[in-house]
C-alpha positions in Angstrom: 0.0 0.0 0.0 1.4 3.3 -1.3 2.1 6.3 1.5 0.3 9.2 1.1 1.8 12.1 -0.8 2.9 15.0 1.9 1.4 18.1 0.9 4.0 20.8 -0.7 5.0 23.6 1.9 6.0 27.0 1.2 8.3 28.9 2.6 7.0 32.9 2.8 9.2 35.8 4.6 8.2 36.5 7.8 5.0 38.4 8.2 4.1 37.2 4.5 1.5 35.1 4.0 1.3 32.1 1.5 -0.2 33.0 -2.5 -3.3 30.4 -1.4 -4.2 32.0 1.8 -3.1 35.6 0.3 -5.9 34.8 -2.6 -8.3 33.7 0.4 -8.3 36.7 2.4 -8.4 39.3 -0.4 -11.3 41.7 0.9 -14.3 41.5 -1.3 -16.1 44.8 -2.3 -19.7 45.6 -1.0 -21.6 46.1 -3.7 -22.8 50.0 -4.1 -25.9 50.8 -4.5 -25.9 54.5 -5.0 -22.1 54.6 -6.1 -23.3 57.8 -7.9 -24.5 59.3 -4.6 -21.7 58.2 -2.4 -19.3 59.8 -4.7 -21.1 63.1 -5.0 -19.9 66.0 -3.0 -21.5 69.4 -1.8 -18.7 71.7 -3.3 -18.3 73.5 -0.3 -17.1 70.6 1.6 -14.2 70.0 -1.4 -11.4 72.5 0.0 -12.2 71.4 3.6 -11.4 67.8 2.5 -8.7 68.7 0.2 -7.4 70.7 3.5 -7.5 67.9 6.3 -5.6 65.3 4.3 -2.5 64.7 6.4 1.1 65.8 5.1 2.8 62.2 3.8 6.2 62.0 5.9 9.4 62.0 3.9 11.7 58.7 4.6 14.5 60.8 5.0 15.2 63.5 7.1 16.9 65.4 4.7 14.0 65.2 2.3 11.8 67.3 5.1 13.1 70.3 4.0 10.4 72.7 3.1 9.9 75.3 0.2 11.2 78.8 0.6 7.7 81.1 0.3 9.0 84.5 -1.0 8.0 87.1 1.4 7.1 90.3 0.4 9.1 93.1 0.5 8.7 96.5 2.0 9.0 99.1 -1.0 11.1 102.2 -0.5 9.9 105.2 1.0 10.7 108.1 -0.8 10.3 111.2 1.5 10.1 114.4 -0.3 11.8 117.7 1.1 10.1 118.5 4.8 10.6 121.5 7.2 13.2 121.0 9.1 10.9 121.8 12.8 7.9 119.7 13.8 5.4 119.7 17.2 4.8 116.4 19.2 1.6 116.0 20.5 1.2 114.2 23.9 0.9 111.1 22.4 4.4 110.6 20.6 3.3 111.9 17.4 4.0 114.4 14.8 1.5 116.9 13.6 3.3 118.9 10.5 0.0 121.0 10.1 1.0 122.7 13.4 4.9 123.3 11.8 5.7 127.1 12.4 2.4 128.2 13.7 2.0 130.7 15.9 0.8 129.0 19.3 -2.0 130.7 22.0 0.5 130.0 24.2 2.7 132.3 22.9 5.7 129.3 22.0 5.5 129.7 18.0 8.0 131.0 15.5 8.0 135.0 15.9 10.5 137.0 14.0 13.5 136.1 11.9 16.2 134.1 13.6 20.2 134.9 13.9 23.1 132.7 14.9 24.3 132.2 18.5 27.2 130.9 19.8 26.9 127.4 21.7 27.6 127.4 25.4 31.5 126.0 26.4 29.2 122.7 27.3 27.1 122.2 25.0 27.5 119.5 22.8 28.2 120.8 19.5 27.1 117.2 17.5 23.9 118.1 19.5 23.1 121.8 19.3 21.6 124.2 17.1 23.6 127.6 17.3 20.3 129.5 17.3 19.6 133.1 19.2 16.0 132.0 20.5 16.3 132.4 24.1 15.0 135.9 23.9 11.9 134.4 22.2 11.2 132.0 25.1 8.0 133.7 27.3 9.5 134.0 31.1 6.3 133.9 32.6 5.3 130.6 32.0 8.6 129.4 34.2 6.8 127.5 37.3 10.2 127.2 39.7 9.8 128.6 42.7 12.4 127.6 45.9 11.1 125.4 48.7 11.9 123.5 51.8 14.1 120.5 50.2 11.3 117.3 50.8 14.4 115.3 49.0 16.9 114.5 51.6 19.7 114.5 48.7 22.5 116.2 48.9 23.4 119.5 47.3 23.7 119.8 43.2 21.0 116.8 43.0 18.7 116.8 40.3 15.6 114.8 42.3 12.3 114.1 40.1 8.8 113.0 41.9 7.2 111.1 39.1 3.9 111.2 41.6 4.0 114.9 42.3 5.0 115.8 38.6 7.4 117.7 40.5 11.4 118.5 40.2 13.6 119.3 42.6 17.1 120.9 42.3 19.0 120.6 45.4 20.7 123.7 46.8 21.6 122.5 50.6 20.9 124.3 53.4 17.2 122.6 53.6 16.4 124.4 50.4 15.9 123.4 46.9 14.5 125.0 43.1 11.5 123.0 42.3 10.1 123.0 38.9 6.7 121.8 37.6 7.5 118.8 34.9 5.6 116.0 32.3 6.7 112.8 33.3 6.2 109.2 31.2 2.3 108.4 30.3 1.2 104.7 31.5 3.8 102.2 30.6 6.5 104.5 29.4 7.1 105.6 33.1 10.7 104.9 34.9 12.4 104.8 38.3 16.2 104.9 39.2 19.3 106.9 39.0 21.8 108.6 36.3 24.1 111.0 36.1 23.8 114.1 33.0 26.2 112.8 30.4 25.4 115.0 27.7 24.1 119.2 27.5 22.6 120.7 24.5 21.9 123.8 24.0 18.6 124.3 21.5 19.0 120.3 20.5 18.3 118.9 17.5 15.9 116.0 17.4 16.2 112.8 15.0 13.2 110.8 14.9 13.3 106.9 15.9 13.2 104.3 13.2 10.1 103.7 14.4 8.1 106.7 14.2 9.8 107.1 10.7 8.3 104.2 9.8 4.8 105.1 11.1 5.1 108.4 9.7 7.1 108.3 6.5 6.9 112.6 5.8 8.6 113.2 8.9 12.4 114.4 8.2 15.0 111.9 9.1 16.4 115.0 11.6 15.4 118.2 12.6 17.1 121.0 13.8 16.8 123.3 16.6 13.7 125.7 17.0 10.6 126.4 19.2 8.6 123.4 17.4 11.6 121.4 18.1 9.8 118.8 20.3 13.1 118.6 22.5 12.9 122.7 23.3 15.1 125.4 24.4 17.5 122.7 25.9 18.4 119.1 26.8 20.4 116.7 29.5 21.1 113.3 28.7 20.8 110.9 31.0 23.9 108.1 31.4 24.4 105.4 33.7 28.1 105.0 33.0 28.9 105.6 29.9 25.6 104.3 28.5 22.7 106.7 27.2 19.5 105.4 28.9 18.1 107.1 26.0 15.8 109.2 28.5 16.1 113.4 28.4 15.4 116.2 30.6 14.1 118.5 28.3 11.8 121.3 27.0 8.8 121.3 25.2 6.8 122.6 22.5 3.4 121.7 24.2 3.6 123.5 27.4 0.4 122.3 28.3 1.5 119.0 29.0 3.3 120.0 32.1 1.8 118.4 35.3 0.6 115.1 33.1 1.8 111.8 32.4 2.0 112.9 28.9 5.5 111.6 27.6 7.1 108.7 26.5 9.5 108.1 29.4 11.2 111.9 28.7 11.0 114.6 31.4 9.5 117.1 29.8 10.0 121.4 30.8 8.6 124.8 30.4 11.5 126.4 28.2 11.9 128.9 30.6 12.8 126.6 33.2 15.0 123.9 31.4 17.0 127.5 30.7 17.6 128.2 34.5 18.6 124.1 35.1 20.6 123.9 32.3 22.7 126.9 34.1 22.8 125.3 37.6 23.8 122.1 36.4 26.9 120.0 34.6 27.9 116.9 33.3 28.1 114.4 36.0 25.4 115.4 38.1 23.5 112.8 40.1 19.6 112.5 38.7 17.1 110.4 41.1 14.0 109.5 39.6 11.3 108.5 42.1 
């Protein structure tokens, strides 16, 4: 009697299956019956599917790289010829409209205007050598001298940023104190510097980024009773580093006894005159 025939046996790789049991298990297709209405779509529903498809993975990590997308460039600003003076109103900005008129407050452009010579301390990179001062109205100056609330020794420059108040210590319990504009909300600052820097009628160059909010505004301009910076300037240092914070004068003397600036301490004319006077390089400033 004849034994059975083994049955053949394949061998597959491993997780393969064999070509019989591969044939077997081949999933059949449900028969549509609407194929026409599965496959329709609402077309608003199109770009939201097209949009939800995950991104297929590269293999290699070096493939993953993605395409540059150009990004748009800023054209160049062309800024035609300007005045060379501008106001500030309280909120940081420049209003040319307001460029060499004649204020109610008596601090516009009156008369024609001669050269001066600068001040032995005044920085000349910084200073316009302008005869204004005889332009600047005296009676809207607000120092007056007072008991010294301060404490700080004589020759300090002491600012109350909660009294809108500076003080100019003279010693003896007694002290010049001035009526000021301090920072608005968020622009405001507390500390100590010394005056690194005078100037007498400063220029003013706008920051890159007012120029770039307000693209007719010169790139600099000099000295002048519109000058945003006024009759004079001290620049505060801590070391040898400019804080980038002034004592300065102003063209809107209303501001004075507001939180109105952008961290600068801003003066009547009249009285950033007398300070400049009393003061030099190297004096102590406290800012409280």
């Amino acid at each position: 009697m004849a034994a059975p025939q083994a049955k053949a046996q394949f061998w597959t790789p491993f997780g393969a299956q064999p070509p019989q049991q591969q044939q077997q298990q081949q999933p059949q297709h449900p028969t549509r019956r609407h194929p026409q209405r599965q496959a329709k779509q609402h077309p608003a529903q199109q770009p939201q599917q097209q949009a939800a498809q995950p991104r297929q993975s590269p293999f290699f990590w070096w493939d993953n790289a993605q395409p540059t997308q150009p990004q748009p460039t800023r054209s160049t600003l062309v800024r035609p010829p300007q005045p060379q003076e501008a106001a500030r109103d309280d909120d940081g900005e420049i209003d040319l409209s307001r460029h060499n008129a004649g204020y109610e407050d008596g601090y516009g452009d009156r008369g024609g205007v001669t050269e001066a010579a600068l001040p032995p301390d005044a920085d000349p990179n910084y200073s316009t050598p302008v005869n204004l001062d005889p332009q600047v109205i005296e009676k809207y100056a607000t120092r007056t001298e007072v008991s010294d609330p301060t404490g700080e020794p004589a020759g300090t420059i002491t600012i109350s940023t909660a009294k809108r108040k500076l003080y100019y210590s003279l010693g003896d319990g007694k002290a010049v104190q001035y009526g000021v504009a301090v920072g608005k909300a968020g622009f405001a600052w507390k500390g100590e510097a010394t005056v690194g820097r005078k100037s007498y009628w400063p220029g003013w160059t706008p920051p890159p980024e007012m120029l770039d909010r307000r693209p007719e505004l010169p790139e600099h301009m000099d000295g002048s009773l519109s000058n945003p910076l006024g009759a004079r300037a001290l620049y505060l240092f801590q070391g040898t580093k400019d804080t980038l914070f002034r004592i300065h004068g102003t063209n809107e003397p209303k501001s004075i006894g507001h939180a109105a600036s952008s961290g600068c301490i801003r003066m009547e004319n009249a009285d950033i005159i007398d300070l400049y006077g009393r003061v030099s390089k190297g004096t102590r400033v406290v800012v409280r």
